[in-house]
NUZADO-499630 format. One line per 10 residues: number of its first residue (from 1); their letters; for each residue x, y, z of C-alpha. Coordinates in nm, 2 decimals. Layout:
<recs>
NUM	a	X,Y,Z | ...
</recs>
This chain:
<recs>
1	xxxxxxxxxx	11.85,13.26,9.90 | 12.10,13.01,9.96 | 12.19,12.79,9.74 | 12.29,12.40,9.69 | 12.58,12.35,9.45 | 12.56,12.13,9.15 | 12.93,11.94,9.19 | 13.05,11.68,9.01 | 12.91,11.39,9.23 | 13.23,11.15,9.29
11	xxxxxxxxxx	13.17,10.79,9.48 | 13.20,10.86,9.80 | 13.35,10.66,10.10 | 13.07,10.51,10.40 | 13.06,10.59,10.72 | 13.02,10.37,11.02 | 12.61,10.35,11.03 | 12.47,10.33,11.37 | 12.36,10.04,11.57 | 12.48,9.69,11.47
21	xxxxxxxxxx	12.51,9.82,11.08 | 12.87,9.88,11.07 | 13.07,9.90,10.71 | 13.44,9.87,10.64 | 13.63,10.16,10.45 | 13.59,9.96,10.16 | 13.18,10.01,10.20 | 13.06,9.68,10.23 | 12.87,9.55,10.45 | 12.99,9.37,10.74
31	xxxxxxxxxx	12.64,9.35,10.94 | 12.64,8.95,11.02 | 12.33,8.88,10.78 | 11.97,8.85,10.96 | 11.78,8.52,10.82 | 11.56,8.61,10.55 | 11.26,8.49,10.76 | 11.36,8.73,11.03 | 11.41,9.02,10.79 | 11.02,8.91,10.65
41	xxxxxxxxxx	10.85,8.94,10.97 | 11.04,9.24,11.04 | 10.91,9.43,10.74 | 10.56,9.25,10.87 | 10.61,9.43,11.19 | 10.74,9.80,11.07 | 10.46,9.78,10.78 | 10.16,9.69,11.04 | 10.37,10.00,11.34 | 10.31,10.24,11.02
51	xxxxxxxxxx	9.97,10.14,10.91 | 9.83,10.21,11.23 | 10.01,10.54,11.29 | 9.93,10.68,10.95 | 9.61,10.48,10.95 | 9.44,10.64,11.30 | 9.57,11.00,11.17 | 9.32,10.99,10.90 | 9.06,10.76,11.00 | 8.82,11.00,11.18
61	xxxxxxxxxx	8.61,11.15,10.93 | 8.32,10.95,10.88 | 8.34,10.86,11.23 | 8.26,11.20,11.35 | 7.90,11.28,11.32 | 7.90,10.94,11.55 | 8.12,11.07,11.79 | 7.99,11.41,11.86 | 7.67,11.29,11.93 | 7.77,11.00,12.12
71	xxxxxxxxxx	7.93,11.27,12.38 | 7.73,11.55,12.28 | 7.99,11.81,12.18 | 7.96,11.92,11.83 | 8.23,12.25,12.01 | 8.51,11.97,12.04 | 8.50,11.86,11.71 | 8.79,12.00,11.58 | 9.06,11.84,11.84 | 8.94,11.48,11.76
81	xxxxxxxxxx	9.20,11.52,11.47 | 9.41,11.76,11.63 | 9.50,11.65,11.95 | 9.67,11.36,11.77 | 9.83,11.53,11.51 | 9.96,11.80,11.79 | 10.14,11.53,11.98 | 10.25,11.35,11.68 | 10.42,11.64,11.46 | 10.63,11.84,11.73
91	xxxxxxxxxx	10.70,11.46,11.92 | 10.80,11.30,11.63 | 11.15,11.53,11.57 | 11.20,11.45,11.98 | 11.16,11.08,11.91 | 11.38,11.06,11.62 | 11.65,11.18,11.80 | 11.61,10.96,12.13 | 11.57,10.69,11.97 | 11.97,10.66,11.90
101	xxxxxxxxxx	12.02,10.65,12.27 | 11.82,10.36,12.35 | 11.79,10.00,12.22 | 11.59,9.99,11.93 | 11.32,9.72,12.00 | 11.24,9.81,12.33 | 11.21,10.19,12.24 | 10.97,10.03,11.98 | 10.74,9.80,12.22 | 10.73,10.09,12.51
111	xxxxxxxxxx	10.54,10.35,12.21 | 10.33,10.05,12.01 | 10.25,10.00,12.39 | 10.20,10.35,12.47 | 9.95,10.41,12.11 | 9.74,10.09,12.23 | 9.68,10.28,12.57 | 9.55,10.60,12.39 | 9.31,10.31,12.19 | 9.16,10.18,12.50
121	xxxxxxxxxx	9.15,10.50,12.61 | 8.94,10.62,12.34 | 8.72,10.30,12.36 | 8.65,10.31,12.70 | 8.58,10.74,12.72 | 8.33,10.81,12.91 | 8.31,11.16,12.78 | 8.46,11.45,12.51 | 8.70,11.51,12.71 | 8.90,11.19,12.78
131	xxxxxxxxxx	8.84,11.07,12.43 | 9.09,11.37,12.33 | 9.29,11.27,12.58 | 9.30,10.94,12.42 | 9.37,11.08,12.09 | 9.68,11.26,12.26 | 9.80,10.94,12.35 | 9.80,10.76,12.07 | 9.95,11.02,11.88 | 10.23,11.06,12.13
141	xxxxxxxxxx	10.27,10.65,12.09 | 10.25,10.70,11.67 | 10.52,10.97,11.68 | 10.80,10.70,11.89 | 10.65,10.42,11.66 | 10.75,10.61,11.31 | 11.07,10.71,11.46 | 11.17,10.41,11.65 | 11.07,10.22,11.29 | 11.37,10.41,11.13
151	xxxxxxxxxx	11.56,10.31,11.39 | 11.50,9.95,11.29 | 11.55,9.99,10.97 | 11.94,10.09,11.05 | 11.99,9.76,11.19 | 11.89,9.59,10.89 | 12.16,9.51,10.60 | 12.20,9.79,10.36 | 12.12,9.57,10.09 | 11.78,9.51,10.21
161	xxxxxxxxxx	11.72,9.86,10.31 | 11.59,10.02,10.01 | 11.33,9.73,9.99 | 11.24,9.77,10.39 | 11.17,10.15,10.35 | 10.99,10.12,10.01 | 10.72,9.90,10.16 | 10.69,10.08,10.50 | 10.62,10.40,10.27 | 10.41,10.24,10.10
171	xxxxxxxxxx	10.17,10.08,10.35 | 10.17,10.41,10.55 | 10.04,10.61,10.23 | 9.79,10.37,10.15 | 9.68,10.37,10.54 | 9.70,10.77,10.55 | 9.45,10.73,10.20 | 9.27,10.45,10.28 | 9.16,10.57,10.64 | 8.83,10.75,10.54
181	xxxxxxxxxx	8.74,10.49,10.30 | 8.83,10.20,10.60 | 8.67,10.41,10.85 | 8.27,10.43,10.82 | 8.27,10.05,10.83 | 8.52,10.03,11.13 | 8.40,10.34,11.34 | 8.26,10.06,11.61 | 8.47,9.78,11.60 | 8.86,9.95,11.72
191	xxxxxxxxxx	9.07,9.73,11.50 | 9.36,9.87,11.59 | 9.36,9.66,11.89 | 9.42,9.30,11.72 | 9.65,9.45,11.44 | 9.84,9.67,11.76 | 9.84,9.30,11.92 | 10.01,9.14,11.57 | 10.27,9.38,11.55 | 10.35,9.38,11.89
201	xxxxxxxxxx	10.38,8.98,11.92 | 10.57,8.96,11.58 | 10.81,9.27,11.71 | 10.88,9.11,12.05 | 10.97,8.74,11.88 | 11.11,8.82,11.54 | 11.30,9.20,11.61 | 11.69,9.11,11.75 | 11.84,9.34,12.01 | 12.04,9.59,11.92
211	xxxxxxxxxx	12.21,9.77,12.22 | 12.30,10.15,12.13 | 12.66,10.30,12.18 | 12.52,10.60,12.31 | 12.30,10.46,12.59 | 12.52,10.50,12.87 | 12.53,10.91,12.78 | 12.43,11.12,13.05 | 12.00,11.22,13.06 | 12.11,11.58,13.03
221	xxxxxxxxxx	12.29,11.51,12.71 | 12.01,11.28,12.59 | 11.72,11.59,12.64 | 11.99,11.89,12.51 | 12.01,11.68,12.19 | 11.63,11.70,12.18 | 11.60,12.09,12.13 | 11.38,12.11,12.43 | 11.34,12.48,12.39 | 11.30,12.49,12.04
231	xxxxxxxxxx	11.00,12.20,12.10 | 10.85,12.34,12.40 | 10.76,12.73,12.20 | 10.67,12.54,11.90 | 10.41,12.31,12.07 | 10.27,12.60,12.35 | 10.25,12.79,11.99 | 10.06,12.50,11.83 | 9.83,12.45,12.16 | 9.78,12.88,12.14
241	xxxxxxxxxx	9.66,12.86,11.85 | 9.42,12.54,11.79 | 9.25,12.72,12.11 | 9.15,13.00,11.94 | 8.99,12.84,11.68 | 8.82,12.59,11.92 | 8.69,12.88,12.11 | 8.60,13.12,11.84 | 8.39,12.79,11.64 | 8.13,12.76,11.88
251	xxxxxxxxxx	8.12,12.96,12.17 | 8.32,13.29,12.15 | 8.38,13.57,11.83 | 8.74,13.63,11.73 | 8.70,14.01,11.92 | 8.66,13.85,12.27 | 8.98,13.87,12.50 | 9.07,13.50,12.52 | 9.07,13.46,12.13 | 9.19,13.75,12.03
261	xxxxxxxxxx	9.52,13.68,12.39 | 9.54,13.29,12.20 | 9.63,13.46,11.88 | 9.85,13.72,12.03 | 10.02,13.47,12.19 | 10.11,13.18,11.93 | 10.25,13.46,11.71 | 10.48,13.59,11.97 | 10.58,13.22,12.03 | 10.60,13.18,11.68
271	xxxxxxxxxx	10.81,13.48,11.67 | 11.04,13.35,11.97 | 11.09,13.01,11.76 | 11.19,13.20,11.43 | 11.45,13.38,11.61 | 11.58,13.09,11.81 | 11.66,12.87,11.44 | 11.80,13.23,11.32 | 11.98,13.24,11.66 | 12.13,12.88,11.62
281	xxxxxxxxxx	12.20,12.93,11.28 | 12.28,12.51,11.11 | 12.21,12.32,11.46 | 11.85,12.48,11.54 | 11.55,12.23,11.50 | 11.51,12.37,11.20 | 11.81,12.46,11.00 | 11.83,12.78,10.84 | 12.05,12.73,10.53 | 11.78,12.45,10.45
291	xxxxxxxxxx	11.50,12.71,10.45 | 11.64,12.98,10.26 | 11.69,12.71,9.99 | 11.46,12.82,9.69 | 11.37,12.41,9.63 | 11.33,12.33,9.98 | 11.15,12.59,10.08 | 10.92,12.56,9.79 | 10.80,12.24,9.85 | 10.79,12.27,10.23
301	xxxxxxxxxx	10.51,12.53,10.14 | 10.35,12.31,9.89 | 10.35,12.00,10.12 | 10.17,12.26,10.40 | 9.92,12.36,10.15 | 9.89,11.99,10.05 | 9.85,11.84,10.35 | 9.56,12.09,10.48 | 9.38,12.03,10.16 | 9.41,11.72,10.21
311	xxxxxxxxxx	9.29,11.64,10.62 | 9.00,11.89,10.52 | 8.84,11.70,10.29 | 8.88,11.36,10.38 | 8.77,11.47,10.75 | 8.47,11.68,10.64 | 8.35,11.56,10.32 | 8.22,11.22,10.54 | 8.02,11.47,10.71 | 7.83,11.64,10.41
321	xxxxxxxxxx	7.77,11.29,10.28 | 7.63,11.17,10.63 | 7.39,11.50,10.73 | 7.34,11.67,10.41 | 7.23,11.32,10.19 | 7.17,11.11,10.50 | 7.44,10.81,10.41 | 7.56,10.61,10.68 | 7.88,10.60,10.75 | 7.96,10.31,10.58
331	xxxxxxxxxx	7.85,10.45,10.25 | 8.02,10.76,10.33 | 8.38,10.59,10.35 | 8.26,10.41,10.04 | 8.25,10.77,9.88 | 8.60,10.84,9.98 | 8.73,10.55,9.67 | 8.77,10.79,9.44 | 9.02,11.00,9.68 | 9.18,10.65,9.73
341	xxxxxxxxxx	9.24,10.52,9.47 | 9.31,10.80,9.26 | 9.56,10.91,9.52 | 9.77,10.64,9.51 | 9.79,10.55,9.10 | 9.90,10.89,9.06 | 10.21,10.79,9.34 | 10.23,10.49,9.16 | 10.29,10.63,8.81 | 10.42,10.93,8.92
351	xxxxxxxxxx	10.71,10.65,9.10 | 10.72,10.47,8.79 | 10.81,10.76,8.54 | 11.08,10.91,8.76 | 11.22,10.62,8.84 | 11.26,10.56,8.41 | 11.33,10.89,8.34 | 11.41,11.11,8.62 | 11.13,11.33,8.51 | 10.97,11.47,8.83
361	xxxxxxxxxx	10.92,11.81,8.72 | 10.59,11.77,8.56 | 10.46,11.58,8.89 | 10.53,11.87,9.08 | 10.42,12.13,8.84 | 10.05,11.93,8.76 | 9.96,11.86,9.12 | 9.88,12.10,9.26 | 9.71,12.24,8.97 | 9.50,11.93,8.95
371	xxxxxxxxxx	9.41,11.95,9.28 | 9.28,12.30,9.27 | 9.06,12.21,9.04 | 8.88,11.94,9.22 | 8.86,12.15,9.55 | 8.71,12.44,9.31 | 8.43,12.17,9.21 | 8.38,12.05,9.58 | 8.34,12.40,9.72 | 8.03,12.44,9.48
381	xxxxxxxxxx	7.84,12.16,9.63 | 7.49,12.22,9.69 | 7.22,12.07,9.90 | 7.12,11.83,9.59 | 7.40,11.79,9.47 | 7.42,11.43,9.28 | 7.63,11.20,9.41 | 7.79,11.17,9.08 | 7.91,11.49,9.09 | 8.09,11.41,9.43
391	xxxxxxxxxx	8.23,11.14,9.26 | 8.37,11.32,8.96 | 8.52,11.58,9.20 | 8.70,11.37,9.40 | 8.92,11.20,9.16 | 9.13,11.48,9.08 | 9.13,11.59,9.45 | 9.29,11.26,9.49 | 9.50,11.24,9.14 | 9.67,11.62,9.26
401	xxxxxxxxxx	9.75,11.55,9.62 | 9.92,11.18,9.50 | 10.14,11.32,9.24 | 10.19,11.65,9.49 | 10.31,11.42,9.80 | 10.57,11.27,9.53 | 10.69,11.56,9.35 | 10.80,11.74,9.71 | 10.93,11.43,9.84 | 11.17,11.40,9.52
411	xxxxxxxxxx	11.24,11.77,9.50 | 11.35,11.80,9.85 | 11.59,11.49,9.78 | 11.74,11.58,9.46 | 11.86,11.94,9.62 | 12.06,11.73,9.85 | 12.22,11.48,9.60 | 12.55,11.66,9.58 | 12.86,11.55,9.78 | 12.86,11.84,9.96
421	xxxxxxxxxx	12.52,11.83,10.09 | 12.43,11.47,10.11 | 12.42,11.55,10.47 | 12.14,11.78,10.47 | 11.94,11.56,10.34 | 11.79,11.41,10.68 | 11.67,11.71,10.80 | 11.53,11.86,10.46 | 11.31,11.54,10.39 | 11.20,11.52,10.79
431	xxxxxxxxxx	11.10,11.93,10.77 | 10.90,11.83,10.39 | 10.74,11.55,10.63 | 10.67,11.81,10.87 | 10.54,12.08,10.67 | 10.27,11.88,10.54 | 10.18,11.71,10.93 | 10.19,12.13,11.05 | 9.92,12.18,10.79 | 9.70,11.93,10.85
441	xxxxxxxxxx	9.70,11.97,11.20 | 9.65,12.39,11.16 | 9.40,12.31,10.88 | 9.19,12.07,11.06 | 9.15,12.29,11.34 | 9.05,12.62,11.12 | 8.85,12.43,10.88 | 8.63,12.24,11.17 | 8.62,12.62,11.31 | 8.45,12.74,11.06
451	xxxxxxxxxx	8.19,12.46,10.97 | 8.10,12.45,11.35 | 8.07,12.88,11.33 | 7.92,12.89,11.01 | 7.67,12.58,11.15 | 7.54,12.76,11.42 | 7.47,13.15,11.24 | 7.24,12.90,10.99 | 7.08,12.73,11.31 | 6.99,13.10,11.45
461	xxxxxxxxxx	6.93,13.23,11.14 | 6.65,12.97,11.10 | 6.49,12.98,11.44 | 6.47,13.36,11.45 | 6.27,13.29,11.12 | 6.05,13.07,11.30 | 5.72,13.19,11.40 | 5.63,12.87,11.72 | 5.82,12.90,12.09 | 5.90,12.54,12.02
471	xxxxxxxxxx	6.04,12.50,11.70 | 6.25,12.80,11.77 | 6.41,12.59,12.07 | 6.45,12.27,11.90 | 6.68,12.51,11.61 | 6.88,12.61,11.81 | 6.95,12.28,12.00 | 7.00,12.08,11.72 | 7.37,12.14,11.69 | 7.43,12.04,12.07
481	xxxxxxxxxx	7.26,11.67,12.04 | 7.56,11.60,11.77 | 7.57,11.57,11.42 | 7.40,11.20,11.40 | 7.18,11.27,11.63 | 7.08,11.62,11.44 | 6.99,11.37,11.16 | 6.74,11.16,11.33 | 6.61,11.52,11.46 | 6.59,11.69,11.08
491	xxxxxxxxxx	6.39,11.35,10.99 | 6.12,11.41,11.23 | 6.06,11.77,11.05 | 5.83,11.92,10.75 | 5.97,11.87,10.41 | 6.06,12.28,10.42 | 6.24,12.25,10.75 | 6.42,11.97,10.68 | 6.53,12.08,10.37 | 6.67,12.43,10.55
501	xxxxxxxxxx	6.85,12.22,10.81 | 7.04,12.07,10.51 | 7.10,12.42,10.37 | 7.27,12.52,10.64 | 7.50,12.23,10.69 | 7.60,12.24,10.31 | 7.66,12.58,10.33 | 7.92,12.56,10.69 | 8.04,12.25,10.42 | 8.15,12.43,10.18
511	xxxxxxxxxx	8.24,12.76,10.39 | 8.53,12.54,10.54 | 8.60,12.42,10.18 | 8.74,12.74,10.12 | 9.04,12.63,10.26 | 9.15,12.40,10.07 | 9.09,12.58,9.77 | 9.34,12.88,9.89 | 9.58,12.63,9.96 | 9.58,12.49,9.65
521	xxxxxxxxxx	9.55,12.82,9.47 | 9.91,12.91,9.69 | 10.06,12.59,9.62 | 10.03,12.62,9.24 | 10.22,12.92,9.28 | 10.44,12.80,9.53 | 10.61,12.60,9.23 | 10.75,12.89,9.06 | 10.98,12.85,9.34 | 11.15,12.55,9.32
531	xxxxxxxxxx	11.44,12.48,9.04 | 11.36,12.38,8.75 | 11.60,12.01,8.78 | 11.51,11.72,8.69 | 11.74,11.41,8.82 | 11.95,11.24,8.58 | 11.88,10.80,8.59 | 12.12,10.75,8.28 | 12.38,10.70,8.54 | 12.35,10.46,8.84
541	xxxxxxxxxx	12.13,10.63,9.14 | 12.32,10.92,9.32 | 12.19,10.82,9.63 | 11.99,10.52,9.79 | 11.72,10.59,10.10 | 11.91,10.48,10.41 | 11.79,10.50,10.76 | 11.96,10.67,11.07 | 11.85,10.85,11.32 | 12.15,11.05,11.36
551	xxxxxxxxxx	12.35,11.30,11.16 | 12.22,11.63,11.06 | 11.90,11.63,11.23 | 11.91,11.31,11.40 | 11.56,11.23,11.12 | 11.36,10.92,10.98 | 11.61,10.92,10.66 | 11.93,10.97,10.48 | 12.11,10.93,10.19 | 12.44,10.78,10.07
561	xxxxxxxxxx	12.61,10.90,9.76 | 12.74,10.56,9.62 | 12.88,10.45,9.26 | 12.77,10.79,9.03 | 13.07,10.94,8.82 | 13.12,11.27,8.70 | 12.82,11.48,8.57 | 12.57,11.23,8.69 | 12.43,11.51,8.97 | 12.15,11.64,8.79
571	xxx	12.06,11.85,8.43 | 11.85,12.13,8.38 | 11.51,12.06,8.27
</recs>
């Protein structure tokens, strides 16, 4: 594979930054400084543009059982989540990279605008399918927000960048965690309108203009920069595929023609996409000296496997808790602290110790690990299960994907510390970023697959062991009222029934929670291949987080090499 070289690091000379940032050769900073107010509510408005993007991507969970039986489709389950995540993840590289041609807050208020719509949307649906369409939406309006944020954060001082990015990290993690637990006790009440509304006042008063240089470019130069090829297989792939599993969870087997023709076809797309980036060597969408690096590739695979451990828990656990032990959903989020909290003190020491001593191997090496073991103990839930045991289980679920999400995030940046590939670094933290949104949004949509499948052969299964006409009919309905409704239903039957019903949906339960535990059981091995470097803080920082939505892949982040002498790159473990 190829490989990054350790160089001496040397300090190395700034570059112009884009927008109104602009340094001398000297590299100071010669941005006239923003008012410390403005710079406040700025961070306000970033931090509340991230919450609700990270915060509606994971929010769904205990809001489901409501949801499919509110528009009784238990078969659409599975795009609820992915129809956002679909129009987020591919969008999100698109938007990174047109945001540099247009003015900042405007390119801003048009997607906070365009996410409201897909709320309202998904208030006002009047069935399954406009509710997804809402979800779409909002996810296309989350993936400009995220972007155009970065964008933002360019126009700020340097000086006050480091702090800028550290709390709009920090507030989208703790939304992304947060969300389930948040979620049962919001699932009526759309909050995301009067914190959209915040955000959007506070952006519009406190945000100055900043005009791009490049605005006046051609259209046609603005969408070549944007990969359009490269987006367009990789999203009909995407679409290929989360049909297939749609269709073969409910209504069709894998054997029939238009599963089996979905499959075919996202892996010749898939195909078509691999040989484009081989094709276009270092300017694909995704860079091919990047991915045949042993540490970058490595964690890519370990943020996938992370990230669809992660969706599938907090998106179907809720449901386990709501039809199995008839919590509402309320409770159910209530259930989700342990993932929560858990998740982010392991960030937080797992921060904390790398930032003292540059340790970040042992992160990296432990979470996964860690987090195997909690999915092991979730797959073995049972119908009567005690809550405690739920409990228990979840912490290290939580602990493992935390110090996971760090470990890959570091990883990726030290193998881009050096001089010589400082300018990588963009694109190899947006494609860790990525990896882990491309496994949630693959993950959800298997996982849900398989719970709706594995829900229905339990429903048949009972109702052909069913001796009266009536009962038999009732079985096999009870999937198609939804899954709250199917509660009220179970409620209304014999103490044997009832407690067959609740078989079956702990069994599809832990069937899908299969998944995560493969993941797992591939990331853990996934960590053999990344280096074994740690970074070295005895020395100043080799780099500090900078935002710019230009340079290597015009993505979310980069870094700047800045006062590190000789030997400070980074020392074997």
């Amino acid at each position: 594979m190829a490989q990054i070289t350790n160089a001496p690091v040397a300090a190395v000379e700034r570059q112009p930054d884009m927008g109104s940032t602009d340094q001398d050769q000297s590299g100071q900073d010669t941005t006239e400084d923003l008012q410390k107010w403005r710079i406040y509510l700025t961070t306000l408005a970033l931090g509340l543009m991230g919450l609700l993007a990270a915060f509606d991507a994971s929010m769904l969970g205990p809001a489901l059982p409501a949801i499919t039986s509110e528009f009784q489709a238990l078969d659409h389950i599975g795009w609820y989540t992915s129809a956002y995540l679909l129009a987020q993840m591919p969008f999100q590289l698109v938007f990174s990279r047109l945001a540099a041609f247009y003015e900042a807050k405007l390119f801003n208020i048009v997607a906070l605008a365009v996410f409201e719509v897909g709320s309202v949307i998904c208030a006002l649906a009047p069935n399954s399918s406009v509710f997804i369409l809402g979800r779409a939406v909002s996810g296309l309006g989350a993936a400009g927000m995220v972007a155009g944020g970065f964008v933002v954060i360019g126009n700020i001082p340097i000086r006050e960048r480091p702090r800028l990015l550290a709390i709009f990290f920090a507030l989208q993690s703790i939304a992304s965690t947060a969300g389930p637990t948040l979620s049962g006790a919001l699932t009526d009440s759309y909050l995301t309108w009067p914190v959209g509304a915040v955000a959007l006042g506070t952006f519009y008063c406190v945000v100055p203009k900043a005009p791009s240089s490049k605005a006046r470019l051609p259209l046609s130069e603005k969408l070549r920069s944007c990969y359009p090829l490269d987006t367009s297989l990789l999203i009909a792939c995407l679409v290929l595929l989360f049909l297939a599993f749609q269709w073969a969870g409910s209504s069709r087997s894998y054997s029939h023609p238009r599963v089996w023709g979905c499959l075919l076809g996202s892996g010749l797309l898939a195909v078509g996409f691999a040989v484009l980036q081989v094709r276009n060597k270092g300017n694909g969408l995704v860079p091919l000296r990047l991915i045949t690096h042993r540490s970058i590739a490595g964690s890519c695979l370990i943020s996938l496997c992370n990230g669809a451990s992660n969706i599938t828990h907090i998106t179907i656990l809720p449901t386990y808790l709501q039809t199995v032990h008839g919590l509402s959903a309320t409770i159910s989020g209530l259930y989700q602290l342990p993932i929560t909290g858990s998740n982010i003190s392991a960030m937080a020491i797992a921060s904390t110790v790398v930032s003292k001593t540059g340790k970040l191997l042992p992160f990296l090496y432990a979470g996964p690990p860690i987090y195997l073991v909690g999915a092991v103990l979730l797959q073995r839930l049972q119908p009567d299960s005690p809550l405690s045991w739920i409990l228990g289980s979840a912490v290290p679920v939580g602990a493992g994907f935390g110090s996971t999400v760090q470990g890959c995030l570091l990883t990726v940046q030290n193998a881009c510390s050096t001089p010589e590939t400082r300018e990588d670094m963009p694109v190899a933290a947006v494609m860790e970023v990525f990896a882990q949104q491309l496994g949630r949004s693959v993950a959800i949509s298997i996982a849900q697959s398989v719970f709706v499948q594995k829900l229905y052969t339990g429903l048949e299964a009972l109702a052909a062991s069913s001796s009266p006409s009536g009962e038999q009919n009732v079985l096999l309905g009870l999937a198609g009222q939804g899954l709250e409704q199917m509660v009220r239903t179970m409620d209304t039957f014999e103490p044997g029934m009832r407690t067959a019903v609740r078989g079956a949906l702990s069994l599809a339960v832990t069937t899908a929670f299969i998944l995560p535990v493969a993941a797992m059981a591939i990331a853990s091995v996934a960590t053999l291949l990344v280096e074994r470097k740690n970074i070295d803080v005895s020395k100043k920082p080799l780099f500090v987080v900078e935002a710019s939505p230009e340079g290597a892949g015009g993505n979310l982040i980069s870094s700047t090499v800045q006062d590190a002498s000789p030997g400070d790159a980074e020392k074997r473990a």
